[in-house]
Structure formats: structure tokens, C-alpha cells
TIPABA-184530 format. One record per residue (C-alpha): residue number from 0; x negated, y, z negated. Coordinates in pm, 1 decimal. Example, Ala and Ser with C-alpha at 12.3 -4.5 7.8 and 13.67 -1.06 7.14 Angstrom:
+-------+----------+----------+----------+
| fimar |       xx |       yy |       zz |
+-------+----------+----------+----------+
|     0 |  -1230.0 |   -450.0 |   -780.0 |
|     1 |  -1367.0 |   -106.0 |   -714.0 |
+-------+----------+----------+----------+
//
This chain:
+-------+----------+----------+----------+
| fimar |       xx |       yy |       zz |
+-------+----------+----------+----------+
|     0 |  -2350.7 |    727.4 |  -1662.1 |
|     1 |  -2200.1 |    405.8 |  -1703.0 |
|     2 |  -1976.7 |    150.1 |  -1959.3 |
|     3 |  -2217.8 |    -23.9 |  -2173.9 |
|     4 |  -2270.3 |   -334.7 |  -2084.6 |
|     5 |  -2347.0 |   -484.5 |  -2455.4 |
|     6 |  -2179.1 |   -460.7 |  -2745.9 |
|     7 |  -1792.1 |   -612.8 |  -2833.8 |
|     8 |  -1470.1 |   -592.4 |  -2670.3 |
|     9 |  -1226.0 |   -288.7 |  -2726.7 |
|    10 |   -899.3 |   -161.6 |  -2620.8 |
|    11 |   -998.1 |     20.4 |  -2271.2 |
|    12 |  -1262.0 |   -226.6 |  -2150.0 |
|    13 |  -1240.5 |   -423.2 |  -1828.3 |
|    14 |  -1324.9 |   -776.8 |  -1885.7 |
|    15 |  -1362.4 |  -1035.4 |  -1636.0 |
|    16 |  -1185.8 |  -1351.8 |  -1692.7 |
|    17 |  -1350.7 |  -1679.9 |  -1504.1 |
|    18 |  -1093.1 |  -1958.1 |  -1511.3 |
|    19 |  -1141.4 |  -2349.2 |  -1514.2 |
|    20 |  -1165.5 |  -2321.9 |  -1141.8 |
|    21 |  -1428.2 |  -2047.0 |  -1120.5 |
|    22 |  -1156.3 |  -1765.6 |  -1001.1 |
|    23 |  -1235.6 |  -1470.6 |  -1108.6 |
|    24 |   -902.8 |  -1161.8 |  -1286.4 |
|    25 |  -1009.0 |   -844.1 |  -1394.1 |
|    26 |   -773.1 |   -675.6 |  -1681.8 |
|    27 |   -780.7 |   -364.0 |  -1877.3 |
|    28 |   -788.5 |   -489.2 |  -2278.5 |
|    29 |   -488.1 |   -330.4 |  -2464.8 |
|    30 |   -361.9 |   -403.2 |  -2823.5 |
|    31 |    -67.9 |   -631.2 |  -2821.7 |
|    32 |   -109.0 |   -698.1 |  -2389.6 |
|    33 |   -117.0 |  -1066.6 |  -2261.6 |
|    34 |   -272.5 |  -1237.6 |  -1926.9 |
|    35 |    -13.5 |  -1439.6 |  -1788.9 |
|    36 |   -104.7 |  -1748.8 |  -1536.2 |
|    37 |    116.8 |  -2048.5 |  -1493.0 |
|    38 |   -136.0 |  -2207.8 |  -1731.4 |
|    39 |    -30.4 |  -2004.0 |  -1960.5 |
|    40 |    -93.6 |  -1689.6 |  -2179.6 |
|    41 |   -384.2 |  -1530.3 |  -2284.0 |
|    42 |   -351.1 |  -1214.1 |  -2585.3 |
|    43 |   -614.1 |   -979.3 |  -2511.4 |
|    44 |   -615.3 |   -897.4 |  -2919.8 |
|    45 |   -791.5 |  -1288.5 |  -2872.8 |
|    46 |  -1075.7 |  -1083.3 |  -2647.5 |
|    47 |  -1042.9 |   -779.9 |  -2846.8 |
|    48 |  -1393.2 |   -785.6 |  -3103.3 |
|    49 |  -1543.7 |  -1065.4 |  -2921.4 |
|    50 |  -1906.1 |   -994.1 |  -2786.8 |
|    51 |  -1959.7 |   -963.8 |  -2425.8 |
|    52 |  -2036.4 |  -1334.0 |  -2276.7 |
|    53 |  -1766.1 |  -1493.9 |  -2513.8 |
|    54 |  -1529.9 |  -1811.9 |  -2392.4 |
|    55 |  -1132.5 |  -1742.1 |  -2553.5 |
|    56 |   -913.5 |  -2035.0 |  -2482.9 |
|    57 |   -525.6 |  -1877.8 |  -2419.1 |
|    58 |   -210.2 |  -2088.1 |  -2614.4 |
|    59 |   -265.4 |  -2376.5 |  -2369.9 |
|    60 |   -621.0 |  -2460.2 |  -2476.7 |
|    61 |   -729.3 |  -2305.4 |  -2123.8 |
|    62 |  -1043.9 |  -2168.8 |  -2143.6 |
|    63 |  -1197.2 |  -1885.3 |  -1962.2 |
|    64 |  -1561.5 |  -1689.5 |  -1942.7 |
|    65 |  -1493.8 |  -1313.5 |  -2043.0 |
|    66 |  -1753.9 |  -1087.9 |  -1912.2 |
|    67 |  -1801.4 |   -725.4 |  -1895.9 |
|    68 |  -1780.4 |   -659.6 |  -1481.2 |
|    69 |  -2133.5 |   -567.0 |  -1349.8 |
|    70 |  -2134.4 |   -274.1 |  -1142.4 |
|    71 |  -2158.9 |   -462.8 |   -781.2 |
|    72 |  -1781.2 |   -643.1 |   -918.2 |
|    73 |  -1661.4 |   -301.6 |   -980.1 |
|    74 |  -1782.2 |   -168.5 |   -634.3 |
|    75 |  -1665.3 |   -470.7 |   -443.1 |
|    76 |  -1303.7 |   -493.9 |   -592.7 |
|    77 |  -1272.8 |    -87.0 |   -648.6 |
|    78 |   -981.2 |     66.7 |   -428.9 |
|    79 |  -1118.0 |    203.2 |    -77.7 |
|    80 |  -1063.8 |    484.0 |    163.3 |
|    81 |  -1349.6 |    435.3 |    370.9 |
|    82 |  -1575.3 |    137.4 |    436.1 |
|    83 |  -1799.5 |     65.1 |    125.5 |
|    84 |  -2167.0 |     35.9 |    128.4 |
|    85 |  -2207.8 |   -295.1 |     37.8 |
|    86 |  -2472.1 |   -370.7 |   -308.0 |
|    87 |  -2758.3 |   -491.4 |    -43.6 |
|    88 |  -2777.4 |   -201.4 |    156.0 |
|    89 |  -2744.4 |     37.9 |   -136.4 |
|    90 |  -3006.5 |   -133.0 |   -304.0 |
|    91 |  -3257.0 |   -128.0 |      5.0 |
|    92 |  -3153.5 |    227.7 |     31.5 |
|    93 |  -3213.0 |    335.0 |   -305.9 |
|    94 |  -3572.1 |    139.1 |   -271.4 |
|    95 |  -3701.8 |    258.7 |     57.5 |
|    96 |  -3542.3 |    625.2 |    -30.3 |
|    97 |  -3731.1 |    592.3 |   -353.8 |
|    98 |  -3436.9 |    705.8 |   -578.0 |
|    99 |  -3621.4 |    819.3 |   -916.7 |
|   100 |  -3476.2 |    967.2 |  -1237.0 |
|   101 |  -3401.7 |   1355.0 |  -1223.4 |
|   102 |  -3431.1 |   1392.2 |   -844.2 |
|   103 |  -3177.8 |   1619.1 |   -676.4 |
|   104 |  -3018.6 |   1404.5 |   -413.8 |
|   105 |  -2750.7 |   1485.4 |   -126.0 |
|   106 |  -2477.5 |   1246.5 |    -16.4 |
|   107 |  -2367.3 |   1295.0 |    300.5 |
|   108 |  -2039.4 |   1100.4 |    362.2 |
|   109 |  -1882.7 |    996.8 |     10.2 |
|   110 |  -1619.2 |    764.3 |    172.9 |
|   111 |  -1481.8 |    530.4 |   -147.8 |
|   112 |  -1761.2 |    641.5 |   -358.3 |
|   113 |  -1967.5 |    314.3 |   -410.2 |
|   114 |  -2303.9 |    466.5 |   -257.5 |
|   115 |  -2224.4 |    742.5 |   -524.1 |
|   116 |  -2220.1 |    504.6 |   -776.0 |
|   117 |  -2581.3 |    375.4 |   -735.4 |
|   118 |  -2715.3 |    711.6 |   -695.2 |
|   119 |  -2617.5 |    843.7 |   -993.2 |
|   120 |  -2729.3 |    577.6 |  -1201.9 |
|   121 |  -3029.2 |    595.4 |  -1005.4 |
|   122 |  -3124.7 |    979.5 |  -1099.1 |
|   123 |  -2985.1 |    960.1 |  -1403.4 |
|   124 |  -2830.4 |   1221.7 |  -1638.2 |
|   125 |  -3163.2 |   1475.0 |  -1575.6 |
|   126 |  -3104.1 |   1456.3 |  -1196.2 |
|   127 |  -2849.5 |   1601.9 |   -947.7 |
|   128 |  -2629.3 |   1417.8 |   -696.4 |
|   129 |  -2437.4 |   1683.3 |   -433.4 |
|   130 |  -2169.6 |   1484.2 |   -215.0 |
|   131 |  -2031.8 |   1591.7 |     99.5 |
|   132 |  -1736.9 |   1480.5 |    214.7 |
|   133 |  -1512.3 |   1637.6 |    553.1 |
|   134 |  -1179.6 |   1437.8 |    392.2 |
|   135 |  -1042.7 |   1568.7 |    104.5 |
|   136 |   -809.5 |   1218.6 |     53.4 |
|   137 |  -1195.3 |   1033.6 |     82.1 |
|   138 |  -1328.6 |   1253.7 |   -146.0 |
|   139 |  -1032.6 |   1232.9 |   -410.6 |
|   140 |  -1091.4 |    839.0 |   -365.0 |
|   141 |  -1457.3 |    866.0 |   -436.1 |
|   142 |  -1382.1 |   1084.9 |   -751.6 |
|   143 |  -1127.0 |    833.3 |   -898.5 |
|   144 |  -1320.8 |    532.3 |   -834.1 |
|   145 |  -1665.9 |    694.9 |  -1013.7 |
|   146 |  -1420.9 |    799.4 |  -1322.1 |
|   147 |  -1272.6 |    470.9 |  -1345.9 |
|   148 |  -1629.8 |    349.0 |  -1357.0 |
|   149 |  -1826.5 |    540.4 |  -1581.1 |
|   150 |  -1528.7 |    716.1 |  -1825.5 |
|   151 |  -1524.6 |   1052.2 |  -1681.3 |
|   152 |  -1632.4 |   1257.1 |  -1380.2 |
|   153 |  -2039.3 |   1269.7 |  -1423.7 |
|   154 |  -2141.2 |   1662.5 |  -1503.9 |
|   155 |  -2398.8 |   1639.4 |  -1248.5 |
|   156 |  -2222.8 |   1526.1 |   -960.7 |
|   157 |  -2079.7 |   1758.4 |   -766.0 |
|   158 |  -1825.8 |   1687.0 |   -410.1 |
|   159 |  -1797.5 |   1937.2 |   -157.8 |
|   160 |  -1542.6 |   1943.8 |    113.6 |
|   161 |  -1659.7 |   2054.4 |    454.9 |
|   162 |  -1883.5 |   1968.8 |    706.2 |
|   163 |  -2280.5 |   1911.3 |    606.6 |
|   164 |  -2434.0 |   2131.5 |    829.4 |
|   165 |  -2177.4 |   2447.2 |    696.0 |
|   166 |  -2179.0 |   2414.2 |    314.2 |
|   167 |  -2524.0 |   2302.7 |    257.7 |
|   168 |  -2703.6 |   2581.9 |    318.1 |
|   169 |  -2400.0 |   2739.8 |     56.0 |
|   170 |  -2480.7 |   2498.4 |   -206.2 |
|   171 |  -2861.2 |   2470.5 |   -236.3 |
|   172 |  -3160.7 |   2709.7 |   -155.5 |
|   173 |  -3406.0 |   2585.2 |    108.5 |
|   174 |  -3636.7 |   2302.0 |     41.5 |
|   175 |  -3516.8 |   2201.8 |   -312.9 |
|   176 |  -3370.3 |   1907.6 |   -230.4 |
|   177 |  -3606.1 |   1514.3 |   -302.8 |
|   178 |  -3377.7 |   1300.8 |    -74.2 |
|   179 |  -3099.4 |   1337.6 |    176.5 |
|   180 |  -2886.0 |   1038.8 |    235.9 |
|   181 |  -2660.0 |    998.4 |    548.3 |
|   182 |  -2330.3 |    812.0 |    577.7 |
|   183 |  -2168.9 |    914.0 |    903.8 |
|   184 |  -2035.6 |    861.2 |   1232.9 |
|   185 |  -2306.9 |   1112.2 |   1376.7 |
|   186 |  -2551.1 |   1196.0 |   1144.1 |
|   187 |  -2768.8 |   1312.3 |   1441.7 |
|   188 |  -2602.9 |   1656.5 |   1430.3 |
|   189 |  -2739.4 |   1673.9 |   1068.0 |
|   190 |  -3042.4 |   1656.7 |   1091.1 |
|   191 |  -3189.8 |   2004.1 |   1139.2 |
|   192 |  -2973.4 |   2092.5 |    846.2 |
|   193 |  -3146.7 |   1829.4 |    660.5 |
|   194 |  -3484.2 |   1938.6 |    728.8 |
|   195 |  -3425.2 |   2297.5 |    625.8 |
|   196 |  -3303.9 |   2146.9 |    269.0 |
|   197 |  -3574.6 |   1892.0 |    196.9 |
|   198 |  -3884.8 |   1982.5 |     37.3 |
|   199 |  -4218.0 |   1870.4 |    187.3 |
|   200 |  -4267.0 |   1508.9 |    132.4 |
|   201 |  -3912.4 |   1412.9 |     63.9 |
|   202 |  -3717.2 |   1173.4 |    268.4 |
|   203 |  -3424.8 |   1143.5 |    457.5 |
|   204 |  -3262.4 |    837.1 |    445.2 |
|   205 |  -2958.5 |    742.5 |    736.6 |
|   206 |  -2713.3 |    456.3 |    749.6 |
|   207 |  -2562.7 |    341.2 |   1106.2 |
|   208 |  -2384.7 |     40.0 |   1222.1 |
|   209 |  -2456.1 |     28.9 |   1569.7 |
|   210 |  -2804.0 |     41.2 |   1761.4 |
|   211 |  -2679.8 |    355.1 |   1940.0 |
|   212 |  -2642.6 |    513.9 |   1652.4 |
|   213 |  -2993.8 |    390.6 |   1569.2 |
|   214 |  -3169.8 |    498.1 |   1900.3 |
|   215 |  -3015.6 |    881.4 |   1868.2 |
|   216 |  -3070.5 |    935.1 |   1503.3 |
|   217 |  -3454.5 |    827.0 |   1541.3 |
|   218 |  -3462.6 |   1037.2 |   1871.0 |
|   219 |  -3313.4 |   1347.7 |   1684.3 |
|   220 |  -3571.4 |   1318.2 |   1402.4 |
|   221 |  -3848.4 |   1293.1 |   1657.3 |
|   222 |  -3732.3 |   1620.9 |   1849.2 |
|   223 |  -3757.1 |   1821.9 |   1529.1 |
|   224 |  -4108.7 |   1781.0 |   1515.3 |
|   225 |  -4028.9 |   1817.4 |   1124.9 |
|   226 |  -4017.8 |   1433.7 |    994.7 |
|   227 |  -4284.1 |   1171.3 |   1005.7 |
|   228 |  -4251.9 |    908.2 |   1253.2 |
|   229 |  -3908.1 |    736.1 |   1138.0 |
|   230 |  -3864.7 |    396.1 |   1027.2 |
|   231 |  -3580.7 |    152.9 |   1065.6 |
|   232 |  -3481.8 |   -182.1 |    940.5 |
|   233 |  -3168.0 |   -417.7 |    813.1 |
|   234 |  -3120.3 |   -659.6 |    512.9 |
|   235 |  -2996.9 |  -1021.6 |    568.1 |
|   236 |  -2861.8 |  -1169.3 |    262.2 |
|   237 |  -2863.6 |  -1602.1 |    195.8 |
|   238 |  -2679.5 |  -1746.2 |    -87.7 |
|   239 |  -2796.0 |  -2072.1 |   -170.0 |
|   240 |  -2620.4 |  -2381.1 |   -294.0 |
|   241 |  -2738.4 |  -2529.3 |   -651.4 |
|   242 |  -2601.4 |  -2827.9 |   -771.9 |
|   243 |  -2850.4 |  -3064.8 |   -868.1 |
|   244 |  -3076.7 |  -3240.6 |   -582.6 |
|   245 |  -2838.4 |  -3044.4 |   -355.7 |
|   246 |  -3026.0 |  -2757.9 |   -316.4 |
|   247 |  -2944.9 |  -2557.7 |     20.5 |
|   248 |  -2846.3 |  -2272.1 |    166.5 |
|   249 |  -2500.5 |  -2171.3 |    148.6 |
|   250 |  -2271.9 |  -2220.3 |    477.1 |
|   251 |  -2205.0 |  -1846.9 |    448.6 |
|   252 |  -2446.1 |  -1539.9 |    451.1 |
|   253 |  -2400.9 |  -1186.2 |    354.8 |
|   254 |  -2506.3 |  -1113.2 |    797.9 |
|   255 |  -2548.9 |   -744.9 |    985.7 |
|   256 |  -2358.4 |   -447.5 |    799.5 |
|   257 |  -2598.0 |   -162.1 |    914.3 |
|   258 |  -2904.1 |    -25.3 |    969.5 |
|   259 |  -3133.1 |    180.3 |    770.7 |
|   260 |  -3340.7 |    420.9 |    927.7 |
|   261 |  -3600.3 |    664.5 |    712.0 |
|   262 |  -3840.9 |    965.5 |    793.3 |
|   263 |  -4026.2 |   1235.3 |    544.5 |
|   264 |  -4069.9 |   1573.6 |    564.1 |
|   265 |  -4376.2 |   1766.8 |    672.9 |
|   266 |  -4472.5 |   2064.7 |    523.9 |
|   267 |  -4395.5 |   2363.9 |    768.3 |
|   268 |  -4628.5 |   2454.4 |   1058.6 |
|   269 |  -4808.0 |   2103.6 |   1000.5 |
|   270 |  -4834.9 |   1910.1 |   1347.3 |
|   271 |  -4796.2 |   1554.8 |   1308.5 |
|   272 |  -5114.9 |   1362.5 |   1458.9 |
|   273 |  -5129.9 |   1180.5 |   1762.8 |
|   274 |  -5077.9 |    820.2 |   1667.2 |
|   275 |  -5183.6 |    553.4 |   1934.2 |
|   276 |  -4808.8 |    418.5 |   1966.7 |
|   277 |  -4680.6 |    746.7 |   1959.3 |
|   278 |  -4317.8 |    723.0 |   2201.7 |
|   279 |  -4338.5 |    902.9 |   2521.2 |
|   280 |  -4028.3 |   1145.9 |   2529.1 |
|   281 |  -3729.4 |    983.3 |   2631.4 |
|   282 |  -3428.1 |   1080.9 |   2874.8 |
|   283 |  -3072.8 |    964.8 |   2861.8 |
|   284 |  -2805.1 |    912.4 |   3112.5 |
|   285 |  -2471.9 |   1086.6 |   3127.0 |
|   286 |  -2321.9 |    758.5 |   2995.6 |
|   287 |  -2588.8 |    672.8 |   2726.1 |
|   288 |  -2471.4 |   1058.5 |   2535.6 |
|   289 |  -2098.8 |    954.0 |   2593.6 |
|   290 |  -2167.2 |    647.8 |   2433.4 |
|   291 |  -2301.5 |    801.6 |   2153.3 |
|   292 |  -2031.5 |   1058.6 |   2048.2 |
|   293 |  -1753.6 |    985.3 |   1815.4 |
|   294 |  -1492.7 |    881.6 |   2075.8 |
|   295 |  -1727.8 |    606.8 |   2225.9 |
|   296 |  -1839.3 |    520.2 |   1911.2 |
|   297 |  -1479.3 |    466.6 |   1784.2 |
|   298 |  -1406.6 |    591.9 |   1410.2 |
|   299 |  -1177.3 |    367.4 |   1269.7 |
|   300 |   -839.6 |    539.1 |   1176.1 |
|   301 |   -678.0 |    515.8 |    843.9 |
|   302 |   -322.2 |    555.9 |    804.0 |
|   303 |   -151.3 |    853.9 |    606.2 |
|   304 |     40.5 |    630.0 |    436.0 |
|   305 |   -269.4 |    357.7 |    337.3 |
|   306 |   -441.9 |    728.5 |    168.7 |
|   307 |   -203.4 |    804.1 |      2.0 |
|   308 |   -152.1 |    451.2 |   -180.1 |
|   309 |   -505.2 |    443.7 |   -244.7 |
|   310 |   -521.9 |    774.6 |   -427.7 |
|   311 |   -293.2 |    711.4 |   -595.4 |
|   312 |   -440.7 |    354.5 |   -752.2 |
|   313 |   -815.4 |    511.9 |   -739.5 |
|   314 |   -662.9 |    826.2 |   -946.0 |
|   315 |   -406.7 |    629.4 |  -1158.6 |
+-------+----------+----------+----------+
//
């Protein structure tokens, strides 16, 4: 599912090349190819049969650290459509979602494919991922990005175009799906969708920015009467600063990207107890649902001609 991350350099790896000054290039190896800096030039044949973790000085005597890219460099540098999930939040989500090997999984909301990424490895070569995607220029993003990652389009990972709530119930039979995962500007209008497709027990698993989004989605899984009580939460990532004595955090932190919100299926007919801090039904204003919907939520616009430029780097 994914270039192995041992072995020696060849012609067609990506290597990452750490410099005297801790910058980071990533190249493509090719016989007879150079990396040219104004310190000079490095010949990939140089990096060509080395083993992965190798230092190659280029004609200068410059040195530099050449590494096989781990798949959070590829995800983080990888051409985008969309926003990316970034590696903290796909890790919490593939954690709390409990992402195991051979579990059919649906992807709602592909964007650049990143999410994608980590669920595939996740259920492995015995498991299915189904994507959903309503933008066929995200979708042909997503597709490019996972090829340039693992070699080839993975045989069990299929994209659909079209809205969730439509070509689900086209794709997959009722309650044969482990986990649902939700990407979206409005994943509320997803949910009974959801439900129908999970099997008892499994879990659905939502990503939102904003605590509107939050608030509805968490409503919308209570009104089903379908999901155990859901549960939310964020990740806060600290670097910290090593150097010695001088050990403290870093001056910048990885802050707020999203929430995570997460609920499992009942079995049908069961009624979920009464828990003692079980919510009291909750009303909303006229201005609390416009707040919520797409408009007031404002999707961020992409340009025509910003797609098209990244197809054509994700695809080339």
C-alpha cells in the first residue's frame, strides 16, 4: 500500500535531501540527473544504491542527510485541492474510529486525498476504503496524490462522484459498512444515510472546524435515536526545543484545526437507556439554522484556474 521504507536507493524513489542548514528538497532519483544549489551539484547516481539514512557529499564537499520521505512529508508537501487533514487529526481519527486491518470503511469528502492515505494503510490490502467525493477536479486530485504515493491506484479503493446520501445506498448493501468517516461542510445531512450503512456497533466518525458545526452534527446524531450518545474532542500539538540544558517548548504549536466528534451504532429497535446527563431536547432560533448552512458557514472557493494547475501536477 505504500513505498518501502527500507532497503537502497533506485531510479524512481523520492529521497529527501537535509542540507547543512537543516532545509529540507525532495527529488525524484534518475540515472544521469543532478541537484543543483548554489553550493553546488549533487549526481543522484551518488544516491543511487545507497541505503536509506545515508549522508552523500555533492562536488563541493557539501554534505546532506538522504532519507526516504515518511508518509506525514509526503502528505504535508503533496499538491492540494482542498484543505488537508493534517497527520494529528488523522491519527486521533484513525484511533478513536478504531481503524483495524480488513474493515470496510467510507470516506466522505476525499478533498486532496491525505485522509485517504491513512485509511488505507490503516485497513490494509484485506480491507475496503469507498470515497465520496461531489468534485470531480477534488477527486482527480485525491487519485493522483495516492498514486504518486503508493505506485499505483490501490485495488481496493474505490472514488465515487456524487453526493453521499445518493450513491451510497448504490454502492453498498445496508449495514455492511465498520466505520463511516465525515469530511464536509454539512455532514449533518448525512447522517441518516450513515446509519442505514453501518452495522451495529460500528462508528461514525465526523470532522468540523467550527463549534456550529459541532453543536448540529451532535444534535443530528441525537435525533436519530440510532447512535450512542456522541463524543467530541480536539488535539493540541507542542513541539519542544532540545538542545542541551535548553529544554523547552517550542515558540510555535501545531493549535485548533478541527474537531472530532464520534457516535456508534445501535442495533435496530434497541432504545438507548436513560443516562443521568442525558440532554434535554434542544430548540434553535431562525438565526442559529442560518448560521449553520453552507452560506453562513462560508466554503472557501477555489479558482478554476488553481484546479486545473493542481491536476495537472497531482496527475503528472
Amino acid at each position: 500500500m505504500s513505498p518501502k521504507q527500507n532497503g537502497l536507493f533506485s531510479a524512481g524513489d523520492k529521497v529527501q535531501l537535509t542540507g547543512p542548514k537543516g532545509r529540507i528538497n525532495t527529488i525524484v532519483l534518475t540515472k544521469g540527473g543532478t541537484f543543483g544549489t548554489h553550493r553546488g551539484d549533487l549526481r543522484h547516481d551518488d544516491i543511487i544504491g545507497l541505503p536509506d539514512g545515508s549522508v552523500v557529499a555533492n562536488q563541493n564537499g557539501v554534505e546532506y542527510l538522504a532519507l526516504k520521505p515518511l508518509l506525514n512529508d509526503f502528505v504535508l508537501s503533496m499538491p492540494r485541492g482542498a484543505a488537508i487533514i493534517y497527520p494529528k487529526d488523522a491519527a486521533q481519527i484513525l484511533v478513536s474510529g478504531d481503524i483495524f486491518a480488513g474493515a470496510v470503511v467510507v470516506e466522505a469528502g476525499v478533498g486532496s486525498g491525505a485522509l485517504s492515505l491513512y485509511l488505507l494503510r490503516a485497513v490494509g490490502e484485506s480491507g475496503q476504503l469507498h470515497s465520496f467525493e461531489r468534485r470531480a477536479e477534488f477527486a482527480e486530485i485525491a487519485q493522483g496524490n495516492v498514486a504518486s504515493q503508493t505506485g499505483s491506484k490501490p485495488k481496493n479503493w474505490n472514488v465515487h462522484l456524487g453526493d453521499l446520501q445518493e450513491e451510497l445506498p448504490k454502492v453498498l448493501k445496508p449495514h455492511t459498512v465498520d466505520r463511516v468517516v465525515l469530511d464536509m461542510l454539512a455532514p449533518w445531512e448525512c447522517i441518516d444515510s450513515v446509519a442505514t450503512a453501518l452495522k451495529p456497533g460500528g462508528l461514525v466518525i465526523v470532522y468540523v472546524a467550527t463549534v456550529t458545526q459541532l453543536s448540529r452534527v451532535a444534535e443530528s446524531i441525537r435525533a436519530t435515536s440510532m447512535f450512542t450518545e456522541p463524543e467530541a474532542f480536539e488535539s493540541l500539538v507542542r513541539p519542544w526545543h532540545l538542545q542541551g540544558l535548553a529544554v523547552r517548548p517550542e515558540h510555535r504549536m501545531i493549535g485548533h484545526t478541527g474537531f472530532i466528534i464520534t457516535a456508534r451504532r445501535l442495533a435496530p429497535g434497541t432504545v438507548l437507556p436513560q443516562f443521568k446527563n442525558k440532554v434535554k431536547s434542544t430548540e434553535y432560533s431562525d438565526q442559529d439554522i442560518l448560521a449553520w448552512n453552507p452560506e453562513g458557514l462560508g466554503e472557501r472557493k477555489v479558482s478554476e484556474k488553481k484546479l486545473r494547475k493542481t491536476v495537472r501536477k497531482a496527475t503528472s
